[in-house]
C-alpha positions as CSV (number, residue, x, y, z in Angstrom):
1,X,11.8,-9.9,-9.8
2,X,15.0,-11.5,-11.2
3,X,13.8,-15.1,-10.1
4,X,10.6,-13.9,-11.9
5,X,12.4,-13.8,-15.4
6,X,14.0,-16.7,-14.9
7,X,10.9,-18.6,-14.7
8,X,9.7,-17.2,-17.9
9,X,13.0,-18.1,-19.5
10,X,12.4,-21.4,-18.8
11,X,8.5,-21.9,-19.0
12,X,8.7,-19.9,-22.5
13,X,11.8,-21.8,-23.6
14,X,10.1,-25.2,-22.6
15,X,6.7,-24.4,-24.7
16,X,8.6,-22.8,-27.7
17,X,10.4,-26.0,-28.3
18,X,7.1,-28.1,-27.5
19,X,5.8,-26.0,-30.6
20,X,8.9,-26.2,-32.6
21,X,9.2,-30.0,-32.5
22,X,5.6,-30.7,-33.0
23,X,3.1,-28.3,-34.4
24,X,5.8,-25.8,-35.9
25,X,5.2,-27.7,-39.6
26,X,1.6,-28.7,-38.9
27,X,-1.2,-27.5,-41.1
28,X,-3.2,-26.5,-37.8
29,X,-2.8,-22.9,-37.9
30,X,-5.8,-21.8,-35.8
31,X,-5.0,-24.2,-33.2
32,X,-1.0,-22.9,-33.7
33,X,-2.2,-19.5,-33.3
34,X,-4.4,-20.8,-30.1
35,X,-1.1,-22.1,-28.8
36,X,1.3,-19.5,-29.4
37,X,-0.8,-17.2,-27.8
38,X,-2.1,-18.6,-24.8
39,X,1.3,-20.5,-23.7
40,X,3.0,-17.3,-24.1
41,X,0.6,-15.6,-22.1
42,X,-0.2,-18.7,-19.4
43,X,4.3,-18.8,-19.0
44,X,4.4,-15.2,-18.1
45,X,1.2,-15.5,-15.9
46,X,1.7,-18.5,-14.3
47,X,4.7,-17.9,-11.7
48,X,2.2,-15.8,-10.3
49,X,-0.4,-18.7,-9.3
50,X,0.3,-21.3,-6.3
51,X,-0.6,-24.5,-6.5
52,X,-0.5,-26.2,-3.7
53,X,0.1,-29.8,-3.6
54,X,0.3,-30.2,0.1
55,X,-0.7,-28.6,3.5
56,X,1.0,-30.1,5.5
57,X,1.3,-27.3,8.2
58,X,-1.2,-27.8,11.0
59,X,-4.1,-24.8,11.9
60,X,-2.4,-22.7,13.8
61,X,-5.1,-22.6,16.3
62,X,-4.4,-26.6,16.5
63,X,-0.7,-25.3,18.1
64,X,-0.5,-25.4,21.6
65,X,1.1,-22.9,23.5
66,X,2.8,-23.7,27.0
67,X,1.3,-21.8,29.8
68,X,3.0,-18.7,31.3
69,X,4.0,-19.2,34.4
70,X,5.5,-16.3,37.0
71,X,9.3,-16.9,37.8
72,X,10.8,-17.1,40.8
73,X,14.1,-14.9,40.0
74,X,13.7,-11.1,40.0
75,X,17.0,-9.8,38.4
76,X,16.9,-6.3,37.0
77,X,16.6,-6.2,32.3
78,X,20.9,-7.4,31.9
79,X,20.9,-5.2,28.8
80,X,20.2,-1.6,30.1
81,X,20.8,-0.1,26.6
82,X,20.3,4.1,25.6
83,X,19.2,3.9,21.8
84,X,19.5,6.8,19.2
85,X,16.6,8.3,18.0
86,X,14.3,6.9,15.4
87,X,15.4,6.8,11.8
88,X,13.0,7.1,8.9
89,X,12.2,4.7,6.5
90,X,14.5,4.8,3.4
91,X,14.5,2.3,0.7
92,X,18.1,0.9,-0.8
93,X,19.9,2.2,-3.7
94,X,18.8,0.9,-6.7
95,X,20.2,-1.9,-8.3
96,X,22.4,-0.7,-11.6
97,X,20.9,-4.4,-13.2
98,X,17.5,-2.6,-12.2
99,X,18.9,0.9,-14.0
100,X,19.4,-0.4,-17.3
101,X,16.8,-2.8,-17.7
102,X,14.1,0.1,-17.5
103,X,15.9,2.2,-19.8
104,X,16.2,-0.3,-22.4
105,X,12.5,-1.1,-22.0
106,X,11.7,2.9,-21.7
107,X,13.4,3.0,-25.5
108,X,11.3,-0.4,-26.8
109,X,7.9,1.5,-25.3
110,X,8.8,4.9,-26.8
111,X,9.3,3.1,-30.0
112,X,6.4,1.4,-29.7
113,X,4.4,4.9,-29.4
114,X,6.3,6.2,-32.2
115,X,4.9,3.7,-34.4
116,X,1.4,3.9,-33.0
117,X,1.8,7.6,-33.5
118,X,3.0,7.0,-37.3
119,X,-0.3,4.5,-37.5
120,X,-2.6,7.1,-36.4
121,X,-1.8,9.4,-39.2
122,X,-2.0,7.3,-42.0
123,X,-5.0,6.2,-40.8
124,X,-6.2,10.2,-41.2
125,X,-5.3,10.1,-45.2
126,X,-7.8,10.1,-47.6
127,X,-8.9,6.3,-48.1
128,X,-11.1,4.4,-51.0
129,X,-13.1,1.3,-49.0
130,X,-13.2,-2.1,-50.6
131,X,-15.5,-4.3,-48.5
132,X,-14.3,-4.1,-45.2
133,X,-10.9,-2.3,-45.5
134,X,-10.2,1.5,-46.1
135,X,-6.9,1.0,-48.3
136,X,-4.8,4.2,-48.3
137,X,-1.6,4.7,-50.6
138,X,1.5,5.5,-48.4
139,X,5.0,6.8,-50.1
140,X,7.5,5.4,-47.3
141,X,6.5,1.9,-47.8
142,X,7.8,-0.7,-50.1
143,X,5.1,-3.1,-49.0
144,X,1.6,-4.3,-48.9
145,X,0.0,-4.2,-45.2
146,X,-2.8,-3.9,-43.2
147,X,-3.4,-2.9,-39.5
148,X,-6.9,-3.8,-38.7
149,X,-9.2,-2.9,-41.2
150,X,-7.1,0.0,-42.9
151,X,-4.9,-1.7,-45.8
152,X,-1.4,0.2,-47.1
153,X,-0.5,0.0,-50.3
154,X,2.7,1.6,-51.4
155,X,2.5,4.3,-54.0
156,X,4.6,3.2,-56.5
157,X,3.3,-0.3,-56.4
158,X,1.7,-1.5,-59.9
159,X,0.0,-4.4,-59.3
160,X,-1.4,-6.7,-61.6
161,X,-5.1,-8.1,-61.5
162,X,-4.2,-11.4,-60.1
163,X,-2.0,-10.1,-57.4
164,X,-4.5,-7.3,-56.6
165,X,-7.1,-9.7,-55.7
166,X,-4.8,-12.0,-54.2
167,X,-3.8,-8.9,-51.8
168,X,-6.9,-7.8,-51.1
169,X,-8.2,-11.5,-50.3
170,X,-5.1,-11.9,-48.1
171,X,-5.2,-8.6,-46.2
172,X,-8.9,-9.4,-45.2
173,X,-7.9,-12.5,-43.8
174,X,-6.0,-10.2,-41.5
175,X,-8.7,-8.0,-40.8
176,X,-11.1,-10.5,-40.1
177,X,-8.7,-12.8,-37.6
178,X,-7.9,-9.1,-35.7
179,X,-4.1,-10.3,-36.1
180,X,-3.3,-6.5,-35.4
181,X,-4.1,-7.2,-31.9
182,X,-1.5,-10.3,-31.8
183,X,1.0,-8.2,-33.0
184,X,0.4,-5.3,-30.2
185,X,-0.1,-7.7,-27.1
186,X,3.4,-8.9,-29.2
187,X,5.4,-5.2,-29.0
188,X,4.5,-4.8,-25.8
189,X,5.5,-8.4,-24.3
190,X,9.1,-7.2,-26.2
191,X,9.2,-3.7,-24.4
192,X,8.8,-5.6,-21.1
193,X,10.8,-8.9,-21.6
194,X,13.0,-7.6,-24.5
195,X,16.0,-9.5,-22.5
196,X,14.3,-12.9,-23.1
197,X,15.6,-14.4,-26.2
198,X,12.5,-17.2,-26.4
199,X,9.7,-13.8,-26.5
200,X,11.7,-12.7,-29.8
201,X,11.0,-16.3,-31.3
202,X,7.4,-16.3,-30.3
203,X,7.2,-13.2,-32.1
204,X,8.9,-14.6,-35.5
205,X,6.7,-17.7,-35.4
206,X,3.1,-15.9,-34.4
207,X,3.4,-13.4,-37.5
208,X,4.6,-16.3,-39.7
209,X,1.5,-18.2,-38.6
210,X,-0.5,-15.1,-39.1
211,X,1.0,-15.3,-42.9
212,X,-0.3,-19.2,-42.6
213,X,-3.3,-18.8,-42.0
214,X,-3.8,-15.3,-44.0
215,X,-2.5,-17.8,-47.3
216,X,-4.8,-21.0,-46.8
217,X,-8.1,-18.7,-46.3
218,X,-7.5,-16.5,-49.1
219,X,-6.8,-20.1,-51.7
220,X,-9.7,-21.7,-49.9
221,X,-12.3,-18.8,-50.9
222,X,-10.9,-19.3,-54.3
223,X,-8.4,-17.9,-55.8
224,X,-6.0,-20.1,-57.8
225,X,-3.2,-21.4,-55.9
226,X,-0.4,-21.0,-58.6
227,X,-2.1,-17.4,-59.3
228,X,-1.7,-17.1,-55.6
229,X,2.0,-18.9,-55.5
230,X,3.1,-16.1,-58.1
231,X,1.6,-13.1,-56.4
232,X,4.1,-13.8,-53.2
233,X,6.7,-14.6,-55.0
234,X,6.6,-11.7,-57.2
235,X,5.7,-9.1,-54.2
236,X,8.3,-11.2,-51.7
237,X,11.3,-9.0,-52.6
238,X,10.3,-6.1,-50.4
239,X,12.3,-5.1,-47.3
240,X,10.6,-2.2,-45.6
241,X,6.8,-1.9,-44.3
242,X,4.9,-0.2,-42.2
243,X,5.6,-0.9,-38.0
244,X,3.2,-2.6,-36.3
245,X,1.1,-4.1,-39.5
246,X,0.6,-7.6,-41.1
247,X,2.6,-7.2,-44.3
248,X,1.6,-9.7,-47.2
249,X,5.3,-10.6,-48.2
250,X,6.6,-10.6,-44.6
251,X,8.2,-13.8,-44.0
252,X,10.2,-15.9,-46.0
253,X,8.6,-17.2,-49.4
254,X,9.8,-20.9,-49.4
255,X,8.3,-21.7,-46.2
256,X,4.8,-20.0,-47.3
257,X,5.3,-21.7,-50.6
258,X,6.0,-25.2,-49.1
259,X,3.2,-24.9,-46.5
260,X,0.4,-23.8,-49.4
261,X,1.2,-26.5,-51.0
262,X,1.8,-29.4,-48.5
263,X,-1.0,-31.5,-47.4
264,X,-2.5,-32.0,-44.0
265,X,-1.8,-35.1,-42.2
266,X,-4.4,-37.6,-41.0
267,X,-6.7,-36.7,-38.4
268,X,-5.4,-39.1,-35.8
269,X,-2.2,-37.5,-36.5
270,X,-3.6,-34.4,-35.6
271,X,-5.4,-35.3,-33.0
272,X,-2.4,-37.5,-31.3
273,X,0.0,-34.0,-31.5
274,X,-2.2,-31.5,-30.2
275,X,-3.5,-33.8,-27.3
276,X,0.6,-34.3,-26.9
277,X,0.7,-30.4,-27.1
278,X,-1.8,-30.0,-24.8
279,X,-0.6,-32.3,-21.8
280,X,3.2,-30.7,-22.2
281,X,1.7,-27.3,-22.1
282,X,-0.3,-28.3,-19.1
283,X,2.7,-29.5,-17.4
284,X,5.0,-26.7,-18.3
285,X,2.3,-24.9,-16.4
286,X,2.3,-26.8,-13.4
287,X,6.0,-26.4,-12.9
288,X,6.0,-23.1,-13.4
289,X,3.4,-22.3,-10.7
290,X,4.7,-24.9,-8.4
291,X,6.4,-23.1,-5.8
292,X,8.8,-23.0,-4.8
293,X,12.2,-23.5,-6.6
294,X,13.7,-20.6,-4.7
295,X,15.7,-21.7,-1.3
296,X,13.9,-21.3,2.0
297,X,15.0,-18.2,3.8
298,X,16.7,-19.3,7.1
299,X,15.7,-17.1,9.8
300,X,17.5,-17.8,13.9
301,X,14.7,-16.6,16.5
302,X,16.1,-15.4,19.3
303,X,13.5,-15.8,22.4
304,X,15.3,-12.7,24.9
305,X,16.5,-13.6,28.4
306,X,15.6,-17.2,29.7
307,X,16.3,-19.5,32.9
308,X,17.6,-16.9,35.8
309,X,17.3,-14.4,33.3
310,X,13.2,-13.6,33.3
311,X,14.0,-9.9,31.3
312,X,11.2,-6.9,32.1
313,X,8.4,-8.2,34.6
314,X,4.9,-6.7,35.1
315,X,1.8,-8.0,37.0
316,X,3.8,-11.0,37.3
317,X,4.4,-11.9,34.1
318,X,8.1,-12.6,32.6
319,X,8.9,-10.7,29.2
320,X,11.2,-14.5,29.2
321,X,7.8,-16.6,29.0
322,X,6.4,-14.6,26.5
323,X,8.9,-14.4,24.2
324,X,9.3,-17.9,24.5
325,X,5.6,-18.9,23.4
326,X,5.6,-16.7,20.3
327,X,9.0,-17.9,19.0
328,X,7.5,-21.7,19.1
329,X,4.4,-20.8,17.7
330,X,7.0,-19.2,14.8
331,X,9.3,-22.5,15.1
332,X,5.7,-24.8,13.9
333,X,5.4,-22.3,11.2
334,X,8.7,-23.4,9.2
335,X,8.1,-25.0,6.1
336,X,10.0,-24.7,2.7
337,X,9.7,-21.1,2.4
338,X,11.4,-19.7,6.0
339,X,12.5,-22.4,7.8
340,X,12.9,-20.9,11.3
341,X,15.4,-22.0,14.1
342,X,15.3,-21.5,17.6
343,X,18.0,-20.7,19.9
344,X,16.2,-21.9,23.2
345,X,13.1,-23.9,23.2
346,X,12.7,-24.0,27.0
347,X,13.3,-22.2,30.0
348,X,17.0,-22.5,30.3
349,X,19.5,-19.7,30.5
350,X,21.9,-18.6,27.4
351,X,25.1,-16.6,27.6
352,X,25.5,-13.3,24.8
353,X,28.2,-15.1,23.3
354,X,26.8,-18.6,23.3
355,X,23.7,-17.1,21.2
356,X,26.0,-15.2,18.9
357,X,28.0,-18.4,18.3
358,X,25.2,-20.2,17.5
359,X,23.8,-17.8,14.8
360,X,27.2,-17.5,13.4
361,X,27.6,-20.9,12.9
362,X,24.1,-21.2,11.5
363,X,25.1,-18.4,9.1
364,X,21.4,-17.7,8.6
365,X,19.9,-15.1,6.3
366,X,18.4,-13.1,9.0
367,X,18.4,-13.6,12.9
368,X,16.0,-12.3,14.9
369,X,15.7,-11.4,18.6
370,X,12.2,-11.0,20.4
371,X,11.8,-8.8,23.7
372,X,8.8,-6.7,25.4
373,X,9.8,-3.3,26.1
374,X,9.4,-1.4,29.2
375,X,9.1,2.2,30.2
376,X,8.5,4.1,33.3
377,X,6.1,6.0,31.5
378,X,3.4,3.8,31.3
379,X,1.3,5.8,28.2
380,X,3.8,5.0,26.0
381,X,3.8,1.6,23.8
382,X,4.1,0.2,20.4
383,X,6.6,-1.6,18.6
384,X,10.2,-0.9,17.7
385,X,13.0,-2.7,15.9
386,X,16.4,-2.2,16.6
387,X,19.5,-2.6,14.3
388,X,23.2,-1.9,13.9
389,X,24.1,0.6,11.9
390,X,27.5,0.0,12.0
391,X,27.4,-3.3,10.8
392,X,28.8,-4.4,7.5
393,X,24.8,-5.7,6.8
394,X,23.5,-2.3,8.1
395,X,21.5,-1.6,5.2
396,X,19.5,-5.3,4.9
397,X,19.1,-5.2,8.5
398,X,17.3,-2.0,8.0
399,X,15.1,-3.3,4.8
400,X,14.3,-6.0,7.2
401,X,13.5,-4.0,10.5
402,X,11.4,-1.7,8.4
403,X,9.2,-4.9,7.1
404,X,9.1,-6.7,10.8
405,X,8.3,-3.3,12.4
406,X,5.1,-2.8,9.6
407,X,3.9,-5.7,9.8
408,X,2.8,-5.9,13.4
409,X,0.7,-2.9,12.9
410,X,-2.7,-5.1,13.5
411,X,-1.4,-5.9,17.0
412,X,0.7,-2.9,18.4
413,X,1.5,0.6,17.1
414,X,3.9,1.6,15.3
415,X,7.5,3.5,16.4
416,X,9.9,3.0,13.4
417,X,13.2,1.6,13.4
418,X,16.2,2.5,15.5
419,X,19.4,2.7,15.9
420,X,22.2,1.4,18.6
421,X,25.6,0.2,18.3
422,X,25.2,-1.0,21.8
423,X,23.4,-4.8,21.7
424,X,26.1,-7.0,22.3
425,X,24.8,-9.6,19.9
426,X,23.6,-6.9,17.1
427,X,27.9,-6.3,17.8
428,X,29.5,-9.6,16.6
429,X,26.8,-11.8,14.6
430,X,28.1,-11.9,10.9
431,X,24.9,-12.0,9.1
432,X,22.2,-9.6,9.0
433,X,20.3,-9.1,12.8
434,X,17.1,-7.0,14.0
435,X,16.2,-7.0,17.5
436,X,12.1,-6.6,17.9
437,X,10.4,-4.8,21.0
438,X,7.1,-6.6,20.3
439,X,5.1,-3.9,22.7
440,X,5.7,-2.5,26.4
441,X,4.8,-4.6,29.1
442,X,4.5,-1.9,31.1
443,X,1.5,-0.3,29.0
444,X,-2.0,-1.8,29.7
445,X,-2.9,-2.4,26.2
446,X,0.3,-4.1,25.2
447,X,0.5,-6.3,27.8
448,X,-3.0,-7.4,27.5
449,X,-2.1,-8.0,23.6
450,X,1.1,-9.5,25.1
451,X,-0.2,-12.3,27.7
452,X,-3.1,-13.4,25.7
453,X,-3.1,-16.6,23.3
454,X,-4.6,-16.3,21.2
455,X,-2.8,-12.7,20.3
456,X,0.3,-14.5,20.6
457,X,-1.1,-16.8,17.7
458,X,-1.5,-13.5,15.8
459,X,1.6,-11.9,16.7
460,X,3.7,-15.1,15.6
461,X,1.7,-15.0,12.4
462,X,2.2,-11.6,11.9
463,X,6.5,-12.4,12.2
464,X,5.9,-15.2,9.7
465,X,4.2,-12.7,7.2
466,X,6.7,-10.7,7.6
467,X,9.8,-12.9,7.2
468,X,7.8,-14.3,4.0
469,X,7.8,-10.6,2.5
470,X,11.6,-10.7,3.3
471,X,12.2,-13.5,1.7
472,X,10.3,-12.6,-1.6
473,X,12.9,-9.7,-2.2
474,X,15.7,-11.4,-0.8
């Protein structure tokens, strides 16, 4: 989430100042409006779209898998290990970042109802309709404003003949162009990214375009410009209006002034800035859906046992073998999101501390150690994770045990995470560890799952999904 507001700090902040530099004092205010509106909306959407530029991983059916071949040793599972009983599921403490930022958008959205509240009933006064707009006089309102077609007119306003029509012709421009609904997509964008200095700007420069456009329509259906020149500045001393409306003297009256009266560059001008517009915007888009700037999560697999070492045995198979296949069927997988990195890749025997010196030099963000489980009950199977609860990383370990352990649910069943301070390596790795009992080899239906391709395919797949869900709250 926090890598997600960065990316619209950056995206927003790269297509504000692609409209500040080139359309901000352009006379294209429909096509500003266009812009404002739909980068805004394309920045904050846009981290959520992949485009992918290359595939360079192969099909993982393409992968193949060396053939599982029955061992000649016969030594007894080295670590013989009684674990606690299963612990439920329970989610970290929340982040006091996390705390604050809701409650500071909780007050911007209760605000924000407030003043759709207020709306509502002024919009239940008694009204007189000119044209299209119900105009209703308000007494805690120094100014002129509209929210769609209902106009507000302060009570103690006395407005000349001139300006009347000049409001009226204004305030209709509003109505028409449904800026009320630019201005609520706005309030709502502020409850969410209030933190974001470059959402606060777009706001400033949508509703002074809104004034923009409101003053060019209402002189080009024929009202005088000086007549029209007068009316803001005589009603552009006014302070307070009504929330959530398009107020008539709203922003500031030299830059409505110049831009009534400055005239419109050339059309290849035009047409040279918005196609420059346009190509920026398009590649401020890119980037931001480009993934991934975030670093790869590096993840140590751990294939269990090896060499004289074949770990649990059934019906002739070695737990050794198959551990071994799934964790380089994961190893093909690594790419720039969880590059993975074996401790063995063959059939060759590893001391305890040998592994845990590995990982520790590594310093990966997550190693993880693959076994089949065995039990002299034969009904009983599923997978389980282990972790240390001890350990200074207790707490991620368990996140990450919790994700592993779901997301293996298509291939085994389910029985939760666990607890043991006993797993020599869980013991003195100093990074966050999880030790997964894929399924029991001594249960029919696991080992079938177990010893067959193209379920290891799915099974190593399944670890990949999992480590990418890691990563993506890491």
């Amino acid at each position: 989430m926090i890598n997600y507001f960065i990316y619209t700090v950056i995206s927003l902040g790269c297509s504000y100042a692609v409209y500040f530099l080139l359309l901000r004092k352009q006379k294209t205010f429909q096509f500003n409006r266009f812009f404002l509106i739909g980068s805004i909306l394309l920045c904050l959407v846009a981290p959520f779209i992949e485009i992918e530029l290359f595939n360079a991983v192969p099909s993982i059916t393409e992968i193949p898998l060396e053939r599982i071949t029955e061992s000649t040793f016969e030594t007894p599972h080295i670590e013989a290990i009684t674990f606690d009983e299963v612990t439920p599921v329970h989610q970290s403490s929340i982040n006091p970042v996390f705390i604050i930022y809701f409650m500071v958008s909780g007050f911007f959205m209760l605000r924000f109802l407030k003043n759709l509240l207020k709306i509502y009933k002024l919009t239940r006064h008694d009204y007189k309709r000119v044209e299209r707009l119900k105009i209703i006089t308000v007494t805690d309102s120094d100014m002129v404003s509209s929210f769609f077609n209902y106009m507000f007119i302060p009570e103690n306003h006395v407005l000349s003949k001139n300006d009347y029509l000049s409001v009226l012709a204004h305030e209709t421009v509003h109505s028409e162009e449904y800026h009320t609904l630019d201005i609520i997509l706005l309030e709502l964008l502020k409850c969410i990214f209030w933190f974001n200095p470059f959402v606060w700007m777009y706001n400033t420069s949508i509703l002074q375009n809104h004034e923009f456009i409101a003053d060019e329509k209402s002189v080009s259906s024929g009202i005088a410009i000086e007549n029209y020149s007068n009316t803001i500045i005589n009603l552009g001393q006014k302070e307070y209006r009504v929330p959530l409306t398009s107020g008539f003297n709203f922003i500031k009256i030299k830059n409505r002034i110049i831009m009534l009266h400055q005239s419109k560059t050339s059309m290849f001008n035009r047409t040279l800035k918005i196609t420059s517009v346009i190509l920026l915007l398009a590649g401020i888009f890119v980037f931001s859906s480009y993934k991934d700037l975030k670093e790869p999560l590096v993840v140590v697999i751990d294939a269990g046992h090896g060499g004289k070492d074949p770990g649990q045995k059934s019906f002739n198979v070695n737990e050794k073998d198959i551990v071994l296949n799934i964790s380089n069927v994961l190893a093909s997988l690594s790419d720039d999101k969880v590059e993975i990195v074996l401790t063995r890749h063959n059939d060759e025997f590893l001391e305890l501390s040998e592994r845990v010196k590995f990982i520790n030099n590594k310093k990966p963000d997550l190693f993880l150690s693959l076994h089949g489980n065995a039990n002299t009950d034969e009904t009983i199977s599923g997978t389980e994770a282990y972790y240390n609860p001890k350990h200074e990383l207790a707490e991620t370990s368990l996140v990450f045990a919790n994700i592993l352990v779901e997301n293996q649910l298509g291939n085994f069943g389910n029985r939760g995470v666990k607890e043991t301070t006993g797993l020599y390596m869980l013991k003195n790795t100093s990074v966050p560890g999880v030790y997964l009992e894929l399924g029991f080899m001594t249960n029919e239906s696991d080992r079938v799952v177990l010893t067959d391709k193209d379920q290891q395919l799915k099974i190593a797949q399944s670890i990949y999904d999992g480590l990418l869900e890691i990563r993506s709250i890491k």
